[in-house]
N, CA, C and O of each residue as an XYZ file, in Angstrom:
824
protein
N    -152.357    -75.617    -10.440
C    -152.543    -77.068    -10.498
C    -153.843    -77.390    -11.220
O    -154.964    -76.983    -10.914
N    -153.490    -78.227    -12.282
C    -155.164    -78.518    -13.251
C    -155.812    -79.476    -12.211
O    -155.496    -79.773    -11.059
N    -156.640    -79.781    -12.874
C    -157.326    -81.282    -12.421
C    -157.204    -81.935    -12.302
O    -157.797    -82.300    -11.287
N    -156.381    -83.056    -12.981
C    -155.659    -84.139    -13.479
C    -154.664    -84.148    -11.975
O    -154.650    -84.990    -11.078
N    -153.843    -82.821    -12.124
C    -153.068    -83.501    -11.080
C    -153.164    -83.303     -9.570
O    -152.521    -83.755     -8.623
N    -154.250    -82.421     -9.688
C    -155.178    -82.499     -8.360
C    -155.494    -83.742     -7.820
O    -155.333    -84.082     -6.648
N    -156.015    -84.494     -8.859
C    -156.252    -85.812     -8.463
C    -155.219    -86.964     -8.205
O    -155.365    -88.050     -7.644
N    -154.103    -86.368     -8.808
C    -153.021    -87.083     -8.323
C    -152.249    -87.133     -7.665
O    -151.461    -88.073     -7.768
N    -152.054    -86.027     -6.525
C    -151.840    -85.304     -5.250
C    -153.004    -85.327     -4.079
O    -152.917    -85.742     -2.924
N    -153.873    -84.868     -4.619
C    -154.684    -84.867     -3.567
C    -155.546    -86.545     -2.682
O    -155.875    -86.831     -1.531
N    -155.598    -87.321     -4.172
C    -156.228    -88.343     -3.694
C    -155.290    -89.435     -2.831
O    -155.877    -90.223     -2.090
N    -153.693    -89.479     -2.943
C    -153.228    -90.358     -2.372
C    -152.879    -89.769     -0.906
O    -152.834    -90.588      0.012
N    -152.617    -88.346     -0.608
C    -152.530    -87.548      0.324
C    -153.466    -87.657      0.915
O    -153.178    -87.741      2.109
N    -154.618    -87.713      0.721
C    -156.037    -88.065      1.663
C    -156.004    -89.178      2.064
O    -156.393    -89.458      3.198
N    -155.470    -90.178      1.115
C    -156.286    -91.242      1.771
C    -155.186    -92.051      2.620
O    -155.593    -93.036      3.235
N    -153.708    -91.685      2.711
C    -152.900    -91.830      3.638
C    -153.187    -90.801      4.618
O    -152.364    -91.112      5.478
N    -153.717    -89.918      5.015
C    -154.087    -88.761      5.988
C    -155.577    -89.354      6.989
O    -155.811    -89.238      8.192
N    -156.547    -90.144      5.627
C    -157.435    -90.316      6.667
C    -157.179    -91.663      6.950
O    -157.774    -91.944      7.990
N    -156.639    -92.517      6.556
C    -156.239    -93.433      6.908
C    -155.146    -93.732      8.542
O    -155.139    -94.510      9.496
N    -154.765    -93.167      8.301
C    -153.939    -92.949      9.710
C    -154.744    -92.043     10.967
O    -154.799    -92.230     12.183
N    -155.161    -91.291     10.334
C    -156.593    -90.215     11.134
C    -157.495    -91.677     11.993
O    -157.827    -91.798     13.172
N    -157.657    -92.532     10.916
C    -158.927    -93.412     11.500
C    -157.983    -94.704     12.620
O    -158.315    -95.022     13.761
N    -156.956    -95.156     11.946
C    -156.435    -95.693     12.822
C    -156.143    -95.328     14.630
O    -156.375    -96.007     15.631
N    -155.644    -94.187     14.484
C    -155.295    -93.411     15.667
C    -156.409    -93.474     16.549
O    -156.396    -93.847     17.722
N    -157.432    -93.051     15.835
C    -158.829    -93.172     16.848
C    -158.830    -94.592     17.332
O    -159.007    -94.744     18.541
N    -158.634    -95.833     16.462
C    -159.629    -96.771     16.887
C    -157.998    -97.676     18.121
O    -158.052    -98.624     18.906
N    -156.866    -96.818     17.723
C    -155.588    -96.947     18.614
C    -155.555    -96.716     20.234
O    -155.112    -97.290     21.229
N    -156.303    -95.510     19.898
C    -156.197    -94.776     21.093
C    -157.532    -95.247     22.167
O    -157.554    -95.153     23.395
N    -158.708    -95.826     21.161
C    -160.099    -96.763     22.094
C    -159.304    -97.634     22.561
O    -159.093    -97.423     23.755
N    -158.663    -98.692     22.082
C    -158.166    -99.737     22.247
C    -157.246    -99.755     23.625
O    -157.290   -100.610     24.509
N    -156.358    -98.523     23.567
C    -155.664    -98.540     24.797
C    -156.409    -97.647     26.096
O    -156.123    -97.319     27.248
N    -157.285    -97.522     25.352
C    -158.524    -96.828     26.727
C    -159.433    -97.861     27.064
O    -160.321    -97.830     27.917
N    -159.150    -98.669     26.390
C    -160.392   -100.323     27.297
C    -161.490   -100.454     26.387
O    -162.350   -101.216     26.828
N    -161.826    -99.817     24.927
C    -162.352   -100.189     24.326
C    -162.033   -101.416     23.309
O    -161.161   -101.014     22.539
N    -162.407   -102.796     22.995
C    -162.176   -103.324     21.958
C    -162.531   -102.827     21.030
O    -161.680   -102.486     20.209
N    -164.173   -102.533     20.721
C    -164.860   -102.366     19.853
C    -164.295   -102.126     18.003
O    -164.499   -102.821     17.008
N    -163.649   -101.020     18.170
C    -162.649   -100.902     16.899
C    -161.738   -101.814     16.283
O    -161.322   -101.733     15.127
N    -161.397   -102.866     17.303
C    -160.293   -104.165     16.884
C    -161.300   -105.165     16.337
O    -161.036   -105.963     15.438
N    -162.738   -105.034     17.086
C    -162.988   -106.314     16.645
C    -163.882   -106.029     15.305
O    -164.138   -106.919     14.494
N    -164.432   -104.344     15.142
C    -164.367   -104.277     13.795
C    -163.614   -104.356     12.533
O    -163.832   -104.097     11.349
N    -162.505   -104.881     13.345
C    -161.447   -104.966     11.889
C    -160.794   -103.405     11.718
O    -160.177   -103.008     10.730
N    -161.161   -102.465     13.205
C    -160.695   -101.565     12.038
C    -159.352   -100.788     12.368
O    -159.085    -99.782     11.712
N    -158.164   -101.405     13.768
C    -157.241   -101.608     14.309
C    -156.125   -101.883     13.041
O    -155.428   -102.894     13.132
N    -155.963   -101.017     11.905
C    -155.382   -101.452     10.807
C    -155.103   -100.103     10.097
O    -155.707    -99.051     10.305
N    -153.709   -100.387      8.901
C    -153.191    -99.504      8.270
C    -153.627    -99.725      6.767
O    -152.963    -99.410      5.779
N    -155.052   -100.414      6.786
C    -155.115   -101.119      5.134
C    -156.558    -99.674      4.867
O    -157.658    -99.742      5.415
N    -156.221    -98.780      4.140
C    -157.422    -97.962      3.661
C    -158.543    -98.442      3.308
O    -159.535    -97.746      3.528
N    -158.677    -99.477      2.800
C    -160.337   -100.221      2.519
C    -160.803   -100.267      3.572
O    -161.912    -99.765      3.753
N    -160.130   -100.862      4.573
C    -160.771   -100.940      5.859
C    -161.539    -99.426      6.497
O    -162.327    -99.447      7.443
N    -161.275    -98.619      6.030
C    -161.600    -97.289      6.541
C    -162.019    -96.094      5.607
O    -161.775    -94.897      5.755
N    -162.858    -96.866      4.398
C    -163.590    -96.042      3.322
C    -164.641    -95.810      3.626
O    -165.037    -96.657      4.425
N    -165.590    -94.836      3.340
C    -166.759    -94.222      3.876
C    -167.209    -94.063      2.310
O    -166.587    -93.214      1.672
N    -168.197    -94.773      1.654
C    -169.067    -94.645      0.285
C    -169.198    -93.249      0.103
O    -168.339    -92.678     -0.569
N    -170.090    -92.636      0.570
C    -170.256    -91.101      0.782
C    -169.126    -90.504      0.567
O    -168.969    -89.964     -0.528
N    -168.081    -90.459      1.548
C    -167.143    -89.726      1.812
C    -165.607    -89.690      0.552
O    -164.772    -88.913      0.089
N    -166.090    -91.268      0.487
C    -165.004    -91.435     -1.035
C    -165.439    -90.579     -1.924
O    -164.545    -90.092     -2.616
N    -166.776    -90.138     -2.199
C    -167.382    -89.948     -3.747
C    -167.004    -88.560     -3.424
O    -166.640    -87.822     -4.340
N    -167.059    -88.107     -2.137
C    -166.762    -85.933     -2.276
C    -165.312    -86.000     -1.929
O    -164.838    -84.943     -1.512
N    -164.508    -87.028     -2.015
C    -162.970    -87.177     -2.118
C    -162.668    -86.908     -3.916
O    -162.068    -85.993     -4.481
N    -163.244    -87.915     -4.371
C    -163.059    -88.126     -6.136
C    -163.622    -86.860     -6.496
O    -162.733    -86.153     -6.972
N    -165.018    -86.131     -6.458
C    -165.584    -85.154     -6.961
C    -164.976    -83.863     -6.260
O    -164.691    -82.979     -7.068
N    -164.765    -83.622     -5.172
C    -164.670    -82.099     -4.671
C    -163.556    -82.340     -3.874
O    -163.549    -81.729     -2.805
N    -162.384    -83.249     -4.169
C    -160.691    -83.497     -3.453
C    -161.085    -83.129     -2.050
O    -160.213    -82.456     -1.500
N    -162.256    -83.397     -1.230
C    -162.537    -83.121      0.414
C    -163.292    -84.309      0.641
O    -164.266    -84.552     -0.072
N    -162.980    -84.995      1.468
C    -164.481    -85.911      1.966
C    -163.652    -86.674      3.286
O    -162.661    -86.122      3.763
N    -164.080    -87.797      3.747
C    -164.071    -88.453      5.054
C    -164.080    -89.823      5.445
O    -165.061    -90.408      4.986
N    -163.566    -90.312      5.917
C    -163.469    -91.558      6.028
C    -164.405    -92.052      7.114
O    -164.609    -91.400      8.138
N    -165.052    -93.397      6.822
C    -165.371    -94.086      7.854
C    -165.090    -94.220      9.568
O    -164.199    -94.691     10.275
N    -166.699    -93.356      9.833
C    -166.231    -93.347     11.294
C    -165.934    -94.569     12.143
O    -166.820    -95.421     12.209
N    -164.425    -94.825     13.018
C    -164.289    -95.578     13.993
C    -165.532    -96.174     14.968
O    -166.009    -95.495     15.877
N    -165.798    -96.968     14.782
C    -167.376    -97.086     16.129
C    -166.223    -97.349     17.593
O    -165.105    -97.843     17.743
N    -167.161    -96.762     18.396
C    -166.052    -97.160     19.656
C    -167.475    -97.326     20.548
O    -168.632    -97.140     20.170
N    -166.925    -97.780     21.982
C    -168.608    -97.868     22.915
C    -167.962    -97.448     24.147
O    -167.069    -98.210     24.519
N    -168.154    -96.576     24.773
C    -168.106    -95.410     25.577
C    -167.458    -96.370     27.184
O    -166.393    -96.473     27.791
N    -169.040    -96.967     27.315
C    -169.097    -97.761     28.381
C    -167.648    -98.750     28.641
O    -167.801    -99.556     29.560
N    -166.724    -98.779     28.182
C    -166.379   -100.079     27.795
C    -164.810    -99.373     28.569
O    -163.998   -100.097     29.145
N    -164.610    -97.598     28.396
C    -163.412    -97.125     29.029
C    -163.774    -97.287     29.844
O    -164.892    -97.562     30.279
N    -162.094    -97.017     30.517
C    -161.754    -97.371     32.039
C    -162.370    -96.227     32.524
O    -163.123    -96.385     33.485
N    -162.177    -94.788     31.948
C    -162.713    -93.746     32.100
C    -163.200    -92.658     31.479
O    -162.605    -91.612     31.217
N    -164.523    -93.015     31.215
C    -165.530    -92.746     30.019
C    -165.182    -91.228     29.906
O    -164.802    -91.141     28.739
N    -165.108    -90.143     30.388
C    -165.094    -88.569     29.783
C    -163.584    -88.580     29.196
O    -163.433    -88.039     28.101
N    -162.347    -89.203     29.891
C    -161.145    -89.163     29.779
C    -161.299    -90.119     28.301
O    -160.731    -89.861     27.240
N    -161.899    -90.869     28.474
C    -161.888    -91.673     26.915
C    -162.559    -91.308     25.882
O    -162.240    -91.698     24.759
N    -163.355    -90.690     26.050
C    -164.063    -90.017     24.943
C    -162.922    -88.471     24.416
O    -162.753    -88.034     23.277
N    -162.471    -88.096     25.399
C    -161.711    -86.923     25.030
C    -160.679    -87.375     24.076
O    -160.597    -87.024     22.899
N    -159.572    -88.534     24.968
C    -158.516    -88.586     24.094
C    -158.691    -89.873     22.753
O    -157.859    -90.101     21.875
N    -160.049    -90.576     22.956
C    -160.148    -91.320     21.365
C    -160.205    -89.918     20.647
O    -159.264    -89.422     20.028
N    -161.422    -89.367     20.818
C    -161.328    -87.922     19.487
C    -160.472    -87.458     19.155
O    -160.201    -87.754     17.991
N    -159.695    -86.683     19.700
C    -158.306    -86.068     19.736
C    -157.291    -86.513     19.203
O    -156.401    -85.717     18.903
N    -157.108    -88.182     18.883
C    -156.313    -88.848     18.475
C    -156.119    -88.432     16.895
O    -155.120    -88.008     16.315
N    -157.270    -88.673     16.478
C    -157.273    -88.275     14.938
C    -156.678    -86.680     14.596
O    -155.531    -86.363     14.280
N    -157.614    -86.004     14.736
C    -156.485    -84.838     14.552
C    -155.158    -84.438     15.392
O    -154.363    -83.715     14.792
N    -154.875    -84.774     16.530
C    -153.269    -85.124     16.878
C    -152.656    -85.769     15.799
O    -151.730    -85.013     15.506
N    -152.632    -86.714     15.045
C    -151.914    -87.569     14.386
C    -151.830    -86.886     12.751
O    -150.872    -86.642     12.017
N    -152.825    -86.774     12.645
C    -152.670    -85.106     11.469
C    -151.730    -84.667     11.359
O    -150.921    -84.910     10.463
N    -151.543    -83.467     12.774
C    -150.571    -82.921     13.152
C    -149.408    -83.053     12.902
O    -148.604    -82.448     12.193
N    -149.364    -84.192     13.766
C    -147.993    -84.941     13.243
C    -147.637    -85.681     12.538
O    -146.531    -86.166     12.778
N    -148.300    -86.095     11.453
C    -147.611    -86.278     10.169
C    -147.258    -85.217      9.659
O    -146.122    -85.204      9.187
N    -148.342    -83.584      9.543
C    -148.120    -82.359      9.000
C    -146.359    -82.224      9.345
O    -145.406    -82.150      8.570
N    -146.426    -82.229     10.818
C    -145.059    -81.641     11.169
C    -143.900    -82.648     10.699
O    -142.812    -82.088     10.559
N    -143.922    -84.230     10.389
C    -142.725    -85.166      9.582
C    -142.899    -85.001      8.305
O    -141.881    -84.974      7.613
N    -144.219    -84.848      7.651
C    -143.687    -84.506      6.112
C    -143.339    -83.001      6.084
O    -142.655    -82.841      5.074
N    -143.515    -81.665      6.814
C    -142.743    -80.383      7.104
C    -140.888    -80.922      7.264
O    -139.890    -80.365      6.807
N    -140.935    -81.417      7.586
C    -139.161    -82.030      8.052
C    -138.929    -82.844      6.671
O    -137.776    -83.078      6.307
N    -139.661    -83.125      6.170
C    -139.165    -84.504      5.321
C    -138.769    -83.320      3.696
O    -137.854    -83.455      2.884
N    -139.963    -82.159      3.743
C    -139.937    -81.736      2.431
C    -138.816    -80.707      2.981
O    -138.634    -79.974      2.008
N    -138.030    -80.292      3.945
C    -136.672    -79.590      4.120
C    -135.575    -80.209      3.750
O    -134.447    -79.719      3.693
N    -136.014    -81.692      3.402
C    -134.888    -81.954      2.707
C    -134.744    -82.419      1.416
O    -133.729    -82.642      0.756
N    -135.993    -82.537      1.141
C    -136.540    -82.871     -0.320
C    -135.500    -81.695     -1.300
O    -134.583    -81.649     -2.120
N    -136.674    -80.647     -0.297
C    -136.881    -79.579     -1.386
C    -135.276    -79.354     -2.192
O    -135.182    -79.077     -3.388
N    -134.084    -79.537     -1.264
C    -132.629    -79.328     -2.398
C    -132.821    -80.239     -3.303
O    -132.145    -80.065     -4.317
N    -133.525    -81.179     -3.301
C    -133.383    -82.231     -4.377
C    -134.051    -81.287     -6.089
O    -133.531    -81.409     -7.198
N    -134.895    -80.695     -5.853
C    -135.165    -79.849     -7.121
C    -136.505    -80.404     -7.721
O    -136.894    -79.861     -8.754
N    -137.107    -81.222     -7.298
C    -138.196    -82.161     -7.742
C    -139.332    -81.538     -7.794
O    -140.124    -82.111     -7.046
N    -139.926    -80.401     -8.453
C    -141.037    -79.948     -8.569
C    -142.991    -80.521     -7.954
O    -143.986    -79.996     -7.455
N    -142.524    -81.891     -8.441
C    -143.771    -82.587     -8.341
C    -143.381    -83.587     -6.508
O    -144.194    -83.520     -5.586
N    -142.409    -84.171     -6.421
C    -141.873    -84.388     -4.955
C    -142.338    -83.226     -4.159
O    -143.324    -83.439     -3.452
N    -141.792    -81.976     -4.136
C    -142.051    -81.212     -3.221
C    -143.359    -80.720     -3.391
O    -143.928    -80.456     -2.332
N    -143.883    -80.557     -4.238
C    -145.723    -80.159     -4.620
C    -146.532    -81.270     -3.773
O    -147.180    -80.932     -2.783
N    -146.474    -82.462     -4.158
C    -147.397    -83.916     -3.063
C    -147.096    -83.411     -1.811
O    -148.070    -82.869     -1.288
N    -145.680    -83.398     -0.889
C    -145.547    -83.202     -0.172
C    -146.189    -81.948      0.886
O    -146.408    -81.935      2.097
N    -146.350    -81.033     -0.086
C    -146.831    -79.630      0.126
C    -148.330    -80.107      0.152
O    -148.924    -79.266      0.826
N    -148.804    -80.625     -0.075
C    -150.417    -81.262     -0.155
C    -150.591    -82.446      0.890
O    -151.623    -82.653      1.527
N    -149.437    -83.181      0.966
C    -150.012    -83.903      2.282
C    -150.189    -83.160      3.585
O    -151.099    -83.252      4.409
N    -148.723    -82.132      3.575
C    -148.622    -81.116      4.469
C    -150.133    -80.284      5.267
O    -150.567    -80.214      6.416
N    -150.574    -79.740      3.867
C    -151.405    -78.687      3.842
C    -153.086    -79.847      4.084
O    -154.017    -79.604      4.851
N    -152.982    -80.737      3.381
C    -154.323    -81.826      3.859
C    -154.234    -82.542      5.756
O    -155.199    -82.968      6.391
N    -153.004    -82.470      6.167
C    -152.890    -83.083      7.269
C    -153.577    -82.125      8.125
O    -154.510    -82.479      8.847
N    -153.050    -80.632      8.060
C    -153.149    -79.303      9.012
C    -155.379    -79.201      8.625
O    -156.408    -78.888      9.225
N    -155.063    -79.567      7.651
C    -156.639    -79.320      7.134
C    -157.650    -80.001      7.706
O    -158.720    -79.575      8.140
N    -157.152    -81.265      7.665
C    -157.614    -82.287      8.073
C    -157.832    -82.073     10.028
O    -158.980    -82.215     10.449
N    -157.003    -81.833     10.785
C    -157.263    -81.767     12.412
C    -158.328    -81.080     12.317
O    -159.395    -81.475     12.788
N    -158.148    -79.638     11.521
C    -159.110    -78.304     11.898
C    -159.997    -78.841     11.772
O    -160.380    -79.339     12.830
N    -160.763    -79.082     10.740
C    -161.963    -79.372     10.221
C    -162.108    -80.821     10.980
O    -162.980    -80.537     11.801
N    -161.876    -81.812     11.143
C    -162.176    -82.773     12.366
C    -162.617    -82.160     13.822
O    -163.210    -82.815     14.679
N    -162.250    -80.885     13.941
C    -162.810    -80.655     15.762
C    -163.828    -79.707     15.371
O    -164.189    -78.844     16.172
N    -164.526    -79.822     13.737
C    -165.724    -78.812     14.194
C    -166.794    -79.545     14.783
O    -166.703    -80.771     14.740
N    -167.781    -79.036     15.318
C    -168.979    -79.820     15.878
C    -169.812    -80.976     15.441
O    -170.579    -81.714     16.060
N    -169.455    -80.920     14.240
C    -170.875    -81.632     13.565
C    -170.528    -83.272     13.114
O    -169.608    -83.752     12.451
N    -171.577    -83.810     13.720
C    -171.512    -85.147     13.104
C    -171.132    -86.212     11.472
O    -172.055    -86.770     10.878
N    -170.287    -86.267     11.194
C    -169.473    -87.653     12.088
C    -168.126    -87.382     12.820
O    -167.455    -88.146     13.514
N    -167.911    -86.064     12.468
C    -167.032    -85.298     12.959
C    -166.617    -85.442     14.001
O    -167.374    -85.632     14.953
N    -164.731    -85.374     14.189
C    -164.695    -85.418     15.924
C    -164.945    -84.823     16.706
O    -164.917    -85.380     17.803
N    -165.400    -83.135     16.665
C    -165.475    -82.004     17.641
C    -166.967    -82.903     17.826
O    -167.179    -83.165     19.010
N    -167.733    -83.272     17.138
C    -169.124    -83.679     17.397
C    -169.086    -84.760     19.235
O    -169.860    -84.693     20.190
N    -168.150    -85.404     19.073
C    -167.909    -86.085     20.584
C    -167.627    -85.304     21.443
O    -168.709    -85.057     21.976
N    -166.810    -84.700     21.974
C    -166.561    -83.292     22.364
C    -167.907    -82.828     23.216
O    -168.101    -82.769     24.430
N    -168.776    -82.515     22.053
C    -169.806    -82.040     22.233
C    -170.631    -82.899     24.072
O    -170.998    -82.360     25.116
N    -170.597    -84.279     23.649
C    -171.219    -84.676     24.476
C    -170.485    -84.859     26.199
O    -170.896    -85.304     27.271
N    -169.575    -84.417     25.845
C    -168.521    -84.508     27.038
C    -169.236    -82.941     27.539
O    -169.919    -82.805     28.554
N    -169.002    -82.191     26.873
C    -168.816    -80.745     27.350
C    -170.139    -79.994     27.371
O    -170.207    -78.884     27.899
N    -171.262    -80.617     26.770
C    -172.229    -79.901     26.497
C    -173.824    -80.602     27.269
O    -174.315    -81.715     27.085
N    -174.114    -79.942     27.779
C    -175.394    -80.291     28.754
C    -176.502    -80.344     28.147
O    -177.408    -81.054     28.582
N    -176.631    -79.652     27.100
C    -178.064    -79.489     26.283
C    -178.600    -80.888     25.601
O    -179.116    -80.361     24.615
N    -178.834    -82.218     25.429
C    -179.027    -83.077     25.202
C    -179.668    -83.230     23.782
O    -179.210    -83.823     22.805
N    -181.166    -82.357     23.953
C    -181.754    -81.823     22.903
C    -180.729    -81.481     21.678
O    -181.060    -82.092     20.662
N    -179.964    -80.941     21.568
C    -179.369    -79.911     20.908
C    -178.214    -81.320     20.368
O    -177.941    -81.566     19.193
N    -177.830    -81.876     21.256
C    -176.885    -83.165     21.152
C    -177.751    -84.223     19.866
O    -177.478    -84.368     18.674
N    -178.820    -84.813     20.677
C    -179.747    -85.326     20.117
C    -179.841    -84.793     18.245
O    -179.510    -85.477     17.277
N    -180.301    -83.632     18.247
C    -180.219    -83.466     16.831
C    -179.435    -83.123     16.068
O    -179.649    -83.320     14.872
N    -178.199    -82.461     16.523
C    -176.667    -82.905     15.796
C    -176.845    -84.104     15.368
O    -177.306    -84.205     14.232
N    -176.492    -85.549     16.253
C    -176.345    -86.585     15.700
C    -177.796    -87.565     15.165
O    -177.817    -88.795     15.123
N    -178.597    -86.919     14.903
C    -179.854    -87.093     13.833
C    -179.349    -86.036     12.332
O    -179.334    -86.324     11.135
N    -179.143    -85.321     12.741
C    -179.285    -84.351     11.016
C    -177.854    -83.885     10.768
O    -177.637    -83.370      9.671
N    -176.773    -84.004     11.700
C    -175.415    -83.915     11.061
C    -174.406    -84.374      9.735
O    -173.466    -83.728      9.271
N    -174.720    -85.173      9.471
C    -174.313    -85.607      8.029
C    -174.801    -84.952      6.997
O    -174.136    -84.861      5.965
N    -176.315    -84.267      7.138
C    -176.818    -83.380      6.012
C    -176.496    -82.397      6.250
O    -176.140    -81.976      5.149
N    -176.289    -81.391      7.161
C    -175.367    -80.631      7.182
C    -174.333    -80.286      7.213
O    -174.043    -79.117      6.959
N    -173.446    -81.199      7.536
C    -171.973    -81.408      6.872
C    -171.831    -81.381      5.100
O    -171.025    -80.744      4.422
N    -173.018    -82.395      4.619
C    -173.054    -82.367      3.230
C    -173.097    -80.744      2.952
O    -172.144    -79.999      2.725
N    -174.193    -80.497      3.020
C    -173.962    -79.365      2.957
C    -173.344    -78.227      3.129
O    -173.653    -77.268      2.422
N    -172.343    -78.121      4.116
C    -171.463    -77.398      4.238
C    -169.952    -77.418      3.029
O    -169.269    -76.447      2.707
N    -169.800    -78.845      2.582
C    -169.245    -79.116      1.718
C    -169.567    -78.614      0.722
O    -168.798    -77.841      0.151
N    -170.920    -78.939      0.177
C    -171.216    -78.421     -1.356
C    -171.171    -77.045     -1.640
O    -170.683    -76.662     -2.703
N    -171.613    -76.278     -0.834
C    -171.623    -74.563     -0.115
C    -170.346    -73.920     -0.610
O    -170.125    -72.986     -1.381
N    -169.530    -74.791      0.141
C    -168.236    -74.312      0.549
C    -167.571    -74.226     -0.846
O    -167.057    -73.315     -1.494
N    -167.763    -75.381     -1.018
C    -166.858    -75.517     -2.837
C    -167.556    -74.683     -3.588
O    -166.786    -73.988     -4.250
N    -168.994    -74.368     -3.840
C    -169.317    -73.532     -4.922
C    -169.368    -72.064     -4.485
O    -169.402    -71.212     -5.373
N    -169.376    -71.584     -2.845
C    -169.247    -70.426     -2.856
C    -168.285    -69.922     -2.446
O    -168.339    -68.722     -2.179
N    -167.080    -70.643     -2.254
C    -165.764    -70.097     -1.325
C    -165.439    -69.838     -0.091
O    -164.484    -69.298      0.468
N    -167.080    -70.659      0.439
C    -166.876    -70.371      2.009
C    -165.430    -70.895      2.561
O    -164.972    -70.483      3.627
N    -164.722    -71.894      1.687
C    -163.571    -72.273      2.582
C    -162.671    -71.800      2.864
O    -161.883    -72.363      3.624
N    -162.355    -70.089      2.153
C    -161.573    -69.433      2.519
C    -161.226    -69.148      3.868
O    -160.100    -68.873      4.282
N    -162.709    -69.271      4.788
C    -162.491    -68.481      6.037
C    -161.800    -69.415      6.471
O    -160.962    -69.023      7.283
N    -161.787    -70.805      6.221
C    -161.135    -72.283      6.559
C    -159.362    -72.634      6.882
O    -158.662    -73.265      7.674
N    -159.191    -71.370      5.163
C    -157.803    -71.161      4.859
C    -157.214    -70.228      5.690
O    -156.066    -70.324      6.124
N    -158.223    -69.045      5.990
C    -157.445    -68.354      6.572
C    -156.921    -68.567      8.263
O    -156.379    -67.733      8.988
N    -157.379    -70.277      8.632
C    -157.070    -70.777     10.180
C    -155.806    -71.832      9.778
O    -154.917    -71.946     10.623
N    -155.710    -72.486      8.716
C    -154.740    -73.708      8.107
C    -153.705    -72.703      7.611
O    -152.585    -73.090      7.944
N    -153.672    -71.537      6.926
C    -152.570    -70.887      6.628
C    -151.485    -70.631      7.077
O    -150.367    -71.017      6.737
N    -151.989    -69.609      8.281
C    -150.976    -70.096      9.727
C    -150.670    -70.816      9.928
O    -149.474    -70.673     10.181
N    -151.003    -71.880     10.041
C    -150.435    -73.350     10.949
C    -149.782    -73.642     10.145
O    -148.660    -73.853     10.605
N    -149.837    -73.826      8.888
C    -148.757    -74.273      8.145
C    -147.403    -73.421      7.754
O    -146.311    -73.962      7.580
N    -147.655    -71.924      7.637
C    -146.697    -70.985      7.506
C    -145.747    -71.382      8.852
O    -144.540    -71.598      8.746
N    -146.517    -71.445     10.191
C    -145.635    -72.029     11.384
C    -144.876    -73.074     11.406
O    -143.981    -73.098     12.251
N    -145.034    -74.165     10.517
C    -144.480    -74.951     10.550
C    -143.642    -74.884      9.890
O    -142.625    -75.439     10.305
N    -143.542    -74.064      8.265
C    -141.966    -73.970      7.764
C    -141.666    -72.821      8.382
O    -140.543    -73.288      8.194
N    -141.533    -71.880      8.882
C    -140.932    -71.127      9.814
C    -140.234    -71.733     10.442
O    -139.071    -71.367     10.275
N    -140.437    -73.213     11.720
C    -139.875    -74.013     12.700
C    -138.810    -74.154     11.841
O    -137.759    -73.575     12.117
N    -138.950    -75.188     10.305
C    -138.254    -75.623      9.717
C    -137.023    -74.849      9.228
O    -135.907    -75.362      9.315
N    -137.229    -73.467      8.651
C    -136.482    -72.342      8.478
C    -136.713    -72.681      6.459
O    -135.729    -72.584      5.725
N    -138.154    -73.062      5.872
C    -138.526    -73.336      5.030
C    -139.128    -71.771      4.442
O    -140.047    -71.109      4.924
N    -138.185    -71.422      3.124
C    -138.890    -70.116      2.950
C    -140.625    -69.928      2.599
O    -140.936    -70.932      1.959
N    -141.493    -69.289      2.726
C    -142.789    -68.961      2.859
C    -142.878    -68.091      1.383
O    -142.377    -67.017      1.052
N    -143.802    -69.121      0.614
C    -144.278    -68.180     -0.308
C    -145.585    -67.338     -0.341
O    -146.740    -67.765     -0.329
N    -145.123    -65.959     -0.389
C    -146.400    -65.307     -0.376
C    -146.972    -64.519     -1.560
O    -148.079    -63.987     -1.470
């Protein structure tokens, strides 16, 4: 795949992936007793609503980046650890399962013969599965980063995650793309996706 159509696969696949990613979160506050996300406007399926400046520009430049984090306010669930768990979770759950309806959707594509149909598809696929993993790692703005404060006692340690997390996320990005760290990335999304056309009975190219 050149460039050109990297960008033409990858960018609409993202931004229907994080787009629904961000919804889910601010879905799942909402029915946990948070407004906060509705009354930011951000209770919606419209992608502007859920662009991140930053995160667009390492979308366009390096086909990876992030959407605008959901604000939610803790206090506001019915039951703050139970709500903090399942707002996070929402986003990469919903990943998931788009991964697993466009997995079903390209089993039936694929007789159609459509080279470039089943290629997008294979990229929303493979961005959805991509997309959960890398959402539950630790680091700020990240969802595993909430997580953190549920599960983790060290405060300190909390505290400067969400002070210096975004520069190290940057950085993990730029790293990753110029040195290949994302292989080790691939080799956790590979599986999951090989599992899923397996379910399907979708042959596996290796």
């Amino acid at each position: 795949m050149n460039f050109l159509q990297g960008i033409l696969f990858n960018v609409p696949a993202l931004l229907i992936c994080l787009t629904v990613h961000e919804f889910s979160h601010a879905w799942a506050a909402h029915k946990m007793g948070d407004p906060t996300a509705e009354l930011n406007g951000r209770l919606t399926l419209n992608p502007i609503k859920h662009l991140d400046p930053i995160g667009t520009m390492m979308l366009l430049f390096f086909r990876f980046g992030w959407a605008k984090p959901v604000p939610i306010n803790p206090n506001n669930f019915k039951d703050r650890k139970k709500g903090i768990i399942i707002t996070s979770l929402a986003g990469p759950l919903s990943n998931l399962l788009m991964a697993i309806i466009g997995t079903g959707l390209l089993k039936i594509v694929i007789q159609i013969g459509s080279i470039n149909l089943n290629t997008f598809i294979f990229v929303f696929i493979y961005m959805n599965v991509a997309l959960a993993i890398f959402n539950l790692l630790p680091i700020p703005p990240l969802d595993g980063s909430h997580l953190i404060t549920v599960f983790v006692k060290n405060q300190e340690l909390v505290s400067w995650l969400n002070r210096y997390g975004m520069y190290v996320l940057m950085g993990v990005l730029f790293l990753g793309s110029f040195t290949g760290a994302f292989s080790i990335l691939k080799m956790v999304i590979n599986p999951v996706v090989n599992l899923l056309f397996a379910m399907f009975g979708i042959p596996i190219k290796t």
